[in-house]
C-alpha positions in Angstrom: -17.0 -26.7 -15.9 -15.4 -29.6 -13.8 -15.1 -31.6 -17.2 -13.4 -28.9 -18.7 -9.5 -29.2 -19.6 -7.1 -27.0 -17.1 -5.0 -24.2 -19.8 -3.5 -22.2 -17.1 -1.8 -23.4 -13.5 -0.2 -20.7 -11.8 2.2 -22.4 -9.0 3.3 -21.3 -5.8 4.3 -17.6 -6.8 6.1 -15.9 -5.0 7.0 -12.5 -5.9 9.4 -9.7 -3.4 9.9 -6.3 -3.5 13.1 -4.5 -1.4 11.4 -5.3 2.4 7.7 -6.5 0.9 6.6 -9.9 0.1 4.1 -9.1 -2.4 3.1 -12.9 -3.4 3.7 -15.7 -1.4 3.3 -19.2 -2.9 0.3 -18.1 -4.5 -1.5 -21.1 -6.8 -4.3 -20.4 -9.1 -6.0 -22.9 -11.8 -8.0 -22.1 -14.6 -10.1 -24.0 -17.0 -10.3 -23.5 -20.8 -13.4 -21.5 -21.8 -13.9 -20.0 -18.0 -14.6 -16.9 -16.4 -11.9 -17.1 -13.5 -12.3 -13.7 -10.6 -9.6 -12.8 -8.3 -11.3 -10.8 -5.4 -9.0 -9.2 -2.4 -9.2 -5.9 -1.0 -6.5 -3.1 -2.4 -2.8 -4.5 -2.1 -4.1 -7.9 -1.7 -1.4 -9.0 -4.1 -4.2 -9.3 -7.0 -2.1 -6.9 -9.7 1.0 -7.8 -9.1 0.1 -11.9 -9.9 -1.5 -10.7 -13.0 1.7 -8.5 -13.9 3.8 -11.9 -13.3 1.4 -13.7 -15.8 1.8 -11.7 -18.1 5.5 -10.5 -18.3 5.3 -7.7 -17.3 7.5 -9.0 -14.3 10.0 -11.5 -16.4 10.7 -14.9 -15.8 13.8 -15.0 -13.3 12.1 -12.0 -11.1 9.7 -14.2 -9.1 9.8 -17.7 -7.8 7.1 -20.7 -8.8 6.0 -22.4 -12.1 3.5 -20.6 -14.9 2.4 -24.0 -17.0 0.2 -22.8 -20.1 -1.8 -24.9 -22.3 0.2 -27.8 -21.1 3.3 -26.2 -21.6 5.8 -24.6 -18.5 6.5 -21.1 -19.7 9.1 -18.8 -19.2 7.8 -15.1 -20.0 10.6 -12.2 -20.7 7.9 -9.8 -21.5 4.3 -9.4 -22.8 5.4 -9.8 -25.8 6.4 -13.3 -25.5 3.1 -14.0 -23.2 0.9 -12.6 -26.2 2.3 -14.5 -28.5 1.3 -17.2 -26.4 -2.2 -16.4 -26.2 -2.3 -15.0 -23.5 -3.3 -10.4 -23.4 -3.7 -8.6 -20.3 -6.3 -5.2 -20.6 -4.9 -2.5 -17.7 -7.1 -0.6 -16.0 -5.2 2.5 -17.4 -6.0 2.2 -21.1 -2.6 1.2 -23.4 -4.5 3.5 -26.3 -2.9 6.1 -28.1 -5.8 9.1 -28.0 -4.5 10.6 -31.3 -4.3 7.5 -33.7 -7.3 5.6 -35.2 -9.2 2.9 -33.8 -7.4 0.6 -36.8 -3.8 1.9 -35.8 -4.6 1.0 -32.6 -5.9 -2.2 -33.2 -2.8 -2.9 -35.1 0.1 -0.9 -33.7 3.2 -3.0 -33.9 1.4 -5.7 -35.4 0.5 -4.0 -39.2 -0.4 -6.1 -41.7 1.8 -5.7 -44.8 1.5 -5.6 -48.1 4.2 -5.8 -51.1 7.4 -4.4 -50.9 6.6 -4.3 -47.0 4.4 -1.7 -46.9 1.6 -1.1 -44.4 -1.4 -2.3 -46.2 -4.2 0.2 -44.9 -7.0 -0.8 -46.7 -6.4 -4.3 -45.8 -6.0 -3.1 -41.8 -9.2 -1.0 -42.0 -11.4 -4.0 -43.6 -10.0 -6.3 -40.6 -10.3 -3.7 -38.5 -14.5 -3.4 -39.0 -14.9 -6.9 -38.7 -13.3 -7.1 -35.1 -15.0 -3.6 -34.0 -18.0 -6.2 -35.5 -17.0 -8.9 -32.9 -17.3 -6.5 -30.0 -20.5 -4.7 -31.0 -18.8 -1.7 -31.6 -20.0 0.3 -34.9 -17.5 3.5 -35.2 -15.9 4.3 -38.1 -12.8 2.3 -37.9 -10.6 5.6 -38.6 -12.2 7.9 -36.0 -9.8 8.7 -33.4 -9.7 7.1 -29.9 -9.8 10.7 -28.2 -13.4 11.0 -29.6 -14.6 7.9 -28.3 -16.1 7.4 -24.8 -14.0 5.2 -21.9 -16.7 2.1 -22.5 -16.0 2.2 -26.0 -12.5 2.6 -25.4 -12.3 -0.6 -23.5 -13.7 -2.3 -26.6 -11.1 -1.4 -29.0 -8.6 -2.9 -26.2 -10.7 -5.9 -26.6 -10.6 -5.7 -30.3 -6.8 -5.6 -30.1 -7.0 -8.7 -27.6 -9.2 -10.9 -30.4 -6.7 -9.6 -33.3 -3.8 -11.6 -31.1 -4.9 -14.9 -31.0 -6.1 -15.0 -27.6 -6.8 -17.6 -25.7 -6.9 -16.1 -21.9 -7.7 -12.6 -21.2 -6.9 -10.9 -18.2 -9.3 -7.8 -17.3 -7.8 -5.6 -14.7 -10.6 -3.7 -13.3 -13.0 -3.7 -16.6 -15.8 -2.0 -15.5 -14.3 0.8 -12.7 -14.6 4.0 -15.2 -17.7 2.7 -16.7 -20.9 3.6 -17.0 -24.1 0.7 -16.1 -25.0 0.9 -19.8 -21.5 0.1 -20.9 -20.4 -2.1 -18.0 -23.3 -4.6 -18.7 -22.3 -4.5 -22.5 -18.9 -5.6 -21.6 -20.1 -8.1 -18.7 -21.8 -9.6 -21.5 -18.9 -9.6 -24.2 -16.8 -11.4 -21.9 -19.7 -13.7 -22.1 -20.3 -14.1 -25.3 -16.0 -14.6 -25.8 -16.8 -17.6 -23.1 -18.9 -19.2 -25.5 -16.3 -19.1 -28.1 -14.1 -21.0 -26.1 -12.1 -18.3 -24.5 -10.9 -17.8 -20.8 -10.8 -15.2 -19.1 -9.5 -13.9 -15.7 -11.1 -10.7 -14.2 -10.1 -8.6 -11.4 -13.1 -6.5 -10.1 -14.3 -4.8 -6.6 -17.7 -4.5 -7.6 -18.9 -8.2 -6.6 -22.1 -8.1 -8.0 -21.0 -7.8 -11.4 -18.4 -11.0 -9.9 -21.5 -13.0 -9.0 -23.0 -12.2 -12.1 -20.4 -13.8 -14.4 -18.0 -15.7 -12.5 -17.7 -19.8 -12.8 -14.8 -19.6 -9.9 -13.6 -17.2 -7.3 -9.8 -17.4 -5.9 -9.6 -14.8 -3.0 -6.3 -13.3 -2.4 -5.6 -11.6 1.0 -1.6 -10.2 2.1 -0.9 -12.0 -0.8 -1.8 -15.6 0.0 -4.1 -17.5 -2.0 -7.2 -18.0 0.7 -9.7 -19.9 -1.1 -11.1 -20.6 -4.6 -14.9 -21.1 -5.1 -17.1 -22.6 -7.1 -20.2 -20.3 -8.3 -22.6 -23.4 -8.3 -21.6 -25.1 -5.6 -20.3 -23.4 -2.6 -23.2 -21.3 -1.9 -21.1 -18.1 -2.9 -23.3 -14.6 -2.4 -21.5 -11.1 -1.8 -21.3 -12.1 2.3 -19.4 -15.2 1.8 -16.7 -13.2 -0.7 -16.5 -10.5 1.9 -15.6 -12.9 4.7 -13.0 -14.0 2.6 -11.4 -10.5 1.7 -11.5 -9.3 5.0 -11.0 -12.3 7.5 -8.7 -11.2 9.7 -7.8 -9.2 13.1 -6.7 -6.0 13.9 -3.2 -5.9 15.1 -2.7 -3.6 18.2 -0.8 -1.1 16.8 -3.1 2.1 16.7 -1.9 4.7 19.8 -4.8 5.0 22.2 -7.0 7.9 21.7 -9.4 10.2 23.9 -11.2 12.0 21.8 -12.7 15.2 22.4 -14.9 16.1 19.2 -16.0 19.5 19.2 -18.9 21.3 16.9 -19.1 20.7 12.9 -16.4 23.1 11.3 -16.9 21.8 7.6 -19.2 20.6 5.5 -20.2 19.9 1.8 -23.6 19.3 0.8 -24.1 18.2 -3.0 -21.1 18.3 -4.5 -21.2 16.6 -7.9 -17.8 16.8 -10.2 -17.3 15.4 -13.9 -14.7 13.5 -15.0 -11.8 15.7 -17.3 -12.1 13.8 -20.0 -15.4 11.7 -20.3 -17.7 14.1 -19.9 -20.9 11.4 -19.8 -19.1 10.4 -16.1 -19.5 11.7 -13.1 -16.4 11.1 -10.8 -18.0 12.3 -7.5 -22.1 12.1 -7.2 -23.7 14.8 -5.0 -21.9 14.0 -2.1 -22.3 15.3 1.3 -20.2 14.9 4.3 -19.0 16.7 7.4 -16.0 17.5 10.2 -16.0 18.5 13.6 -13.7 20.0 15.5 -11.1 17.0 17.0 -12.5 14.2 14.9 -10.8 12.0 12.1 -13.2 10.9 9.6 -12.3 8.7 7.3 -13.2 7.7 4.1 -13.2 4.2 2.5 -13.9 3.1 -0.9 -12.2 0.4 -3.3 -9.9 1.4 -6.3 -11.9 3.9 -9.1 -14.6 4.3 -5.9 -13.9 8.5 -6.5 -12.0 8.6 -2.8 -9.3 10.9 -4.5 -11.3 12.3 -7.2 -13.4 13.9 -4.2 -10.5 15.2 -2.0 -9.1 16.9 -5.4 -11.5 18.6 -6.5 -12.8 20.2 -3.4 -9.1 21.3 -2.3 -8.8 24.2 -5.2 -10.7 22.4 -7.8 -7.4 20.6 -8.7 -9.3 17.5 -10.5 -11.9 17.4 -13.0 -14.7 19.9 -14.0 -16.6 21.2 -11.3 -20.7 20.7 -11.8 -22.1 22.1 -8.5 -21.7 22.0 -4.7 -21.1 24.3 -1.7 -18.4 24.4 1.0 -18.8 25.7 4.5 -16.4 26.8 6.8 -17.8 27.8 10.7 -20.9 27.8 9.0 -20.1 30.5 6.2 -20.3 29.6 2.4 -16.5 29.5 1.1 -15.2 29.4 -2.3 -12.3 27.2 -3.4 -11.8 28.4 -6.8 -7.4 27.9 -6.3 -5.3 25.5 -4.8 -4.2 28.9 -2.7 -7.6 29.6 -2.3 -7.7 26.4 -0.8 -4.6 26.7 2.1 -5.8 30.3 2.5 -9.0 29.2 4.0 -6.8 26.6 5.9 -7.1 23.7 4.0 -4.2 21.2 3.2 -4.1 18.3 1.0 -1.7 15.6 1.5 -1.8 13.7 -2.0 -1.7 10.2 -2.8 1.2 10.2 -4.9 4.0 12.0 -2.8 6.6 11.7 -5.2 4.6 13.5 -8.4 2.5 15.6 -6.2 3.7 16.1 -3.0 7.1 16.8 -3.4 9.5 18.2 -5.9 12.9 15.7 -5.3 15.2 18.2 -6.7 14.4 20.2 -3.3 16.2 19.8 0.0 14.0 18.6 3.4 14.1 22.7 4.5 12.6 23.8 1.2 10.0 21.3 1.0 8.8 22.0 4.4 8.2 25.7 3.8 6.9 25.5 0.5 3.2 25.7 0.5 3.7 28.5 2.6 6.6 31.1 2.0 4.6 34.3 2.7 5.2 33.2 6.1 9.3 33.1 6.4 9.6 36.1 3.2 10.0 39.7 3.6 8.9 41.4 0.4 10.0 38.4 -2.2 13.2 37.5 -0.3 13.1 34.2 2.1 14.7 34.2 5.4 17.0 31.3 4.8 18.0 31.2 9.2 14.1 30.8 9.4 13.6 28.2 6.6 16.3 26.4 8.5 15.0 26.7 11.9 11.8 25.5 11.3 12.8 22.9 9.2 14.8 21.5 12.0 11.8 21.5 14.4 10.1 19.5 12.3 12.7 17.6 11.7 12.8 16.7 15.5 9.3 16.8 16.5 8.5 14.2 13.3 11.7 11.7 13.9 12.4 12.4 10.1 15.5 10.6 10.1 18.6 12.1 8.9 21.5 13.9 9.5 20.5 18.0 8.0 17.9 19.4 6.7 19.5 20.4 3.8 19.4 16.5 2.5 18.0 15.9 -0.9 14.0 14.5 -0.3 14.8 12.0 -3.0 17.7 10.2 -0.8 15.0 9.8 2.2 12.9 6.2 2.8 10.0 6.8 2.1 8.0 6.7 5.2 10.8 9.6 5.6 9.9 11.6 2.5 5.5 11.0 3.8 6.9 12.7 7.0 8.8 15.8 5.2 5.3 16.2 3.4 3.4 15.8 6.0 5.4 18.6 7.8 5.1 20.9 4.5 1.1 21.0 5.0 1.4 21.2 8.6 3.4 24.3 8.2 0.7 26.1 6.3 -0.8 25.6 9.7 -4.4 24.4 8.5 -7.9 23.7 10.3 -8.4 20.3 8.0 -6.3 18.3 6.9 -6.8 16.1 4.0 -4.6 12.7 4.2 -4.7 10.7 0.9 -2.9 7.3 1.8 -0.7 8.6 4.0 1.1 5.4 4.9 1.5 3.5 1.8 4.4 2.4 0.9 6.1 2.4 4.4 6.8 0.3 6.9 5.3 -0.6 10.0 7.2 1.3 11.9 6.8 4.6 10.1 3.3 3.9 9.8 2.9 3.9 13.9 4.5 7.2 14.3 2.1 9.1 11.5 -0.9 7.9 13.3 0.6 9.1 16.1 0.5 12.5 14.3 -2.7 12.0 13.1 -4.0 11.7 16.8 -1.8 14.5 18.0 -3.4 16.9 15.3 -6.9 16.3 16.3 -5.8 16.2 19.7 -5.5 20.2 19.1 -8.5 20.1 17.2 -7.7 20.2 13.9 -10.3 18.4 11.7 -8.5 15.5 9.8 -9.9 13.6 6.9 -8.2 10.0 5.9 -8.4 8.2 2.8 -7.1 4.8 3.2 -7.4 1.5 0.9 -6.8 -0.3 4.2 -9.9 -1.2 6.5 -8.0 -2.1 9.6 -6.0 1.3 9.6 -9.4 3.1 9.2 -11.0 0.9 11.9 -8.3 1.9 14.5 -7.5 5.7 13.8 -11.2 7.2 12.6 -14.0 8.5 14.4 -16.4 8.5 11.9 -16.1 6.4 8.6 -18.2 7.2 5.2 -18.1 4.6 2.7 -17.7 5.7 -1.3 -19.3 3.3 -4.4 -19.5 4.4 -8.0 -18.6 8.4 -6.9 -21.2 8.5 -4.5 -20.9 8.4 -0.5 -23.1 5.7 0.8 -23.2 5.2 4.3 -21.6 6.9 7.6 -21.1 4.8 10.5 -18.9 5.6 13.7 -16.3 3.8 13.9 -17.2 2.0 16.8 -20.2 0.7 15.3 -18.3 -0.7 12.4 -16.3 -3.9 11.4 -14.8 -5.0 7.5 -17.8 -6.8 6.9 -20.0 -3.7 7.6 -17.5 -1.4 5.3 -16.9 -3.7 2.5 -21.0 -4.2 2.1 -21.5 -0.6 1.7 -18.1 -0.2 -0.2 -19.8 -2.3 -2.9 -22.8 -1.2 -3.2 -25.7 1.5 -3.4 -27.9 0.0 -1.5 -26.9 1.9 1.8 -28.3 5.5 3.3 -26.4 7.8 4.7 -27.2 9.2 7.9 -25.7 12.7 8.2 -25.1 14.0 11.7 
């Protein structure tokens, strides 16, 4: 590959956010006709450089130089970078589930025929020979809602060849995919290197990155670490981990003494399909416990089925449940209902707290007490002096900072508005509590003071369970850490037996046994 001609240099980008430096000077080359992977763990910066690429940050919004095929280029949108050569494939799917696989292919792009008229047959016949390309044989007019996620990702493919392309940027390819169908792709994007066409793909699961990569750039707090060279530099799972993780914990976890009592709850087996797809499993008979005062966290990279898991056992609230049992101080419990679910003294703080967690019409005192208003109402009518009062205890006990509690959520920071949820579930008063990313998207500071909750609540022996895309904050709030790959849990080590390296192995692959308590 080292004879081959450069078509892409990406230099120094640098790319801010209000109070985040999301890219900084970040430099990444690319030969014609190469498979390029970016590896680095979950908010390495590995998205947002691909968003940049591709328009879908404009020229004018990020610093650096984007030179293309020789030529420096200055992108207002994807638009202007496809017509370039240059597609980008999302994770999340850009199909229309109700239109063909031809309007699809086509959409804003339809060939025409006289007077200006879309010319279907023409569309259909071009349509068949790029379905052809990809190894796809569906009837060019069947529907994208009837076609599985692998095959879906094919028709985006399809789409990509129709545009000219000359670099294609896969965002996670394979995450919602089947073995079957992720090895069909793996080798499609093989078969389009043969043709002369580059590609850049962003993937967790490394062995799928050894499998097909010619080069390796490894993004970490979104700095360009290293790029290597397949063939040369020795590169195995190991060395890529190194690079995604190598660096130290920063004291900033409050010190803890725990005091873990008896196991409280447990799953055992707990297998869930995916909504849609009903070939994928989202979560894999998994098993896991709480005790009594412990945190427990779990750790798995983007599409791992962290929060498809969490969901679906707090009221069933994702995806089709296929079998499984929950126990609560050792009795059977069903979990039919979200209410269901806080009834039995579960809460679930979600991942998204501005779609899920909160409505932003509402005030701080009406969020806090809304899981829960059997608790302040007599008959159907809320106490409004209650609401208020204990609105302003949490108010004081959680620092959220502002003046009254009758402040709109939506004009709260939001390590603010993760601190009104927070006190909305901990109203409900709960023996678990489910944390879902609890401090992304907020600063350091605000960050500090929820894991000083955190501590606090298992403190009073609460169980807490944490999902977090960051190893360092598992590292230095958990007990106990499981690991998730593929929707299955794979290993559970104690968190004072375990480092990145250890987490990030077992993240990645299936390879590990879990050893239940």
């Amino acid at each position: 590959m080292a004879t081959e001609p450069i078509i892409l240099e990406m230099r120094s980008i640098t790319k801010e956010f209000p109070g985040v430096k999301a890219l900084d000077k970040v430099s990444l080359t690319v030969k014609a006709g190469e498979i390029h992977s970016i590896c680095g763990e979950n908010g390495a910066g590995k998205s947002t450089l691909m968003k940049v690429l591709s328009g879908v940050y404009p020229y004018g919004t990020y610093d650096g130089d984007i030179v293309f095929q020789g030529a420096e280029c200055h992108f207002k949108d994807i638009k202007s970078s496809e017509a370039a050569g240059i597609v980008i494939i999302h994770q999340e799917l850009a199909l229309i589930p109700e239109l063909s696989i031809t309007e699809n292919i086509f959409l804003g792009n339809e060939p025409r025929g006289r007077f200006g008229a879309i010319d279907w047959v023409d569309a259909k016949k071009r349509a068949t020979e790029l379905l052809a390309r990809v190894g796809l044989q569906d009837d060019p007019d069947t529907q994208i809602k009837n076609l599985g996620v692998g095959k879906q990702q094919l028709v985006e493919i399809a789409k990509a060849l129709n545009k000219s392309v000359r670099l294609l940027i896969l965002d996670e390819p394979t995450a919602a995919l089947n073995e079957a169908d992720s090895q069909h792709l793996l080798d499609l994007i093989l078969g389009l290197k043969g043709r002369g066409i580059a590609s850049i793909m962003i993937s967790h699961k490394l062995n799928e990155i050894e499998q097909i990569s010619d080069e390796i750039t490894i993004i970490r707090d979104g700095k360009t670490i290293e790029t290597l060279d397949i063939k040369t530099d020795g590169v195995n799972e190991d060395r890529i981990i190194r690079g995604m993780v190598g660096r130290t914990l920063e004291n900033r976890f409050p010190d803890r003494n725990s005091h873990i009592g008896d196991v409280f709850f447990e799953v055992k087996n707990w297998t869930v399909q995916h909504p849609l797809t009903a070939e994928r499993m989202v979560v894999k008979n998994s098993s896991f416990t709480v005790r009594r005062g412990e945190v427990v966290g779990f750790a798995g990279l983007m599409g791992a089925g962290r929060t498809e898991l969490a969901m679906s056992i707090f009221g069933r609230s994702y995806g089709n449940f296929i079998s499984g049992q929950v126990f609560m101080n050792g009795k059977e419990i069903q979990l039919r209902s979200v209410s269901e679910a806080i009834e039995h003294g579960i809460a679930y703080v979600s991942e998204d707290r501005k779609a899920l967690g909160l409505n932003l019409l509402d005030d701080i005192k009406e969020s806090v007490v809304s899981a829960k208003l059997s608790k302040i109402s007599r008959g159907q009518v809320i106490d409004k002096v209650q609401e208020h009062n204990i609105a302003e205890e949490y108010r004081k006990s959680l620092r959220i900072k502002t003046p009254t509690v009758q402040e709109g959520v939506n004009k709260l920071s939001g390590g603010n508005q993760q601190k009104v949820v927070l006190a909305k579930w901990m109203f409900t008063d709960p023996e678990l509590l489910i944390l879902d990313e609890p401090t992304r998207g907020i600063d350091v500071g605000a960050k500090t003071e929820i894991y000083g909750i955190i501590r606090d609540l298992a403190a009073s022996g609460k169980g807490v369970i944490m999902i977090s895309s960051e190893l360092p904050e598992l590292l230095g709030v958990s007990d106990r850490i499981y690991t998730i790959f593929e929707g299955a849990i794979t290993n559970d080590i104690p968190a004072s037996e375990a480092d990145p390296e250890t987490l990030m192995r077992s993240m990645t692959s299936s390879k590990k046994k879990v050893n239940q308590p």
